[in-house]
C-alpha positions as CSV (number, residue, x, y, z in Angstrom):
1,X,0.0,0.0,0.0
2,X,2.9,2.3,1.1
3,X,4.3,1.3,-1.8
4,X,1.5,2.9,-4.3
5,X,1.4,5.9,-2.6
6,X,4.9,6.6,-3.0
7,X,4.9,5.7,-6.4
8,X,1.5,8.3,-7.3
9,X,3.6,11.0,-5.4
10,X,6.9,10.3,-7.7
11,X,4.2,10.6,-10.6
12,X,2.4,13.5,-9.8
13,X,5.9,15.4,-8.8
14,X,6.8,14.1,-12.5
15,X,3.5,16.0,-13.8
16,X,4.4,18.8,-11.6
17,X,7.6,19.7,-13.5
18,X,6.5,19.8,-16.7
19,X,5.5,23.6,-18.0
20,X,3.3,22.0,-20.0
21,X,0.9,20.2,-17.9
22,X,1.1,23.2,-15.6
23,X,0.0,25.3,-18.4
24,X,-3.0,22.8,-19.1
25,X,-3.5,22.9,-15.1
26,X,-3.5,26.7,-15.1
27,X,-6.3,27.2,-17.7
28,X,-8.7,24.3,-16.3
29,X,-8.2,26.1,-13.2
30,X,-9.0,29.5,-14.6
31,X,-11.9,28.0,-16.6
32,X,-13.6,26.5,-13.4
33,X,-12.8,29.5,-11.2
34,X,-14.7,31.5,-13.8
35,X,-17.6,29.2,-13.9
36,X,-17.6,29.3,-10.2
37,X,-17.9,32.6,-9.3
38,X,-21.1,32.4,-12.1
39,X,-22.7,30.0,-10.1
40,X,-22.5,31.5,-6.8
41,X,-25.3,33.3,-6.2
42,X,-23.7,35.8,-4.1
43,X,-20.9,36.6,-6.6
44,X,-23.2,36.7,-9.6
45,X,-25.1,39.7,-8.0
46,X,-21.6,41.7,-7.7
47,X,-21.0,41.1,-11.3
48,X,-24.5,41.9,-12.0
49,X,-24.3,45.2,-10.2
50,X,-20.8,46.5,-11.9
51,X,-22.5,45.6,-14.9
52,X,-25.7,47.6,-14.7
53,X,-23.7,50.8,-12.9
54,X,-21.2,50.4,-16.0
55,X,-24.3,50.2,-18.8
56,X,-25.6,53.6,-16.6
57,X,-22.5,55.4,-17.4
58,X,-22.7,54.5,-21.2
């Protein structure tokens, strides 16, 4: 057992170096934080507010 987690560690350390899976990492995580802060309610009225006081100005 000890054995397999070592060996996922080594793995994911492996993942961890390459720029380019940290690249893909980075935009999955930007593409979920962004759909996120959509869902929460709470959030969604902030953006909704900046939006309406910005289409005011216009």
């Amino acid at each position: 057992m000890l054995e397999t987690i070592l060996q996922v560690f080594v793995t994911v350390n492996g993942f961890s170096t390459s720029p380019i899976v940290l690249l893909v990492l980075a935009f999955v995580g930007a593409y979920l934080g962004a759909k996120l802060v959509e869902v929460i309610p709470y959030t969604r009225r902030i953006i909704e507010r900046r939006e309406a006081q910005a289409a005011e100005r216009q």
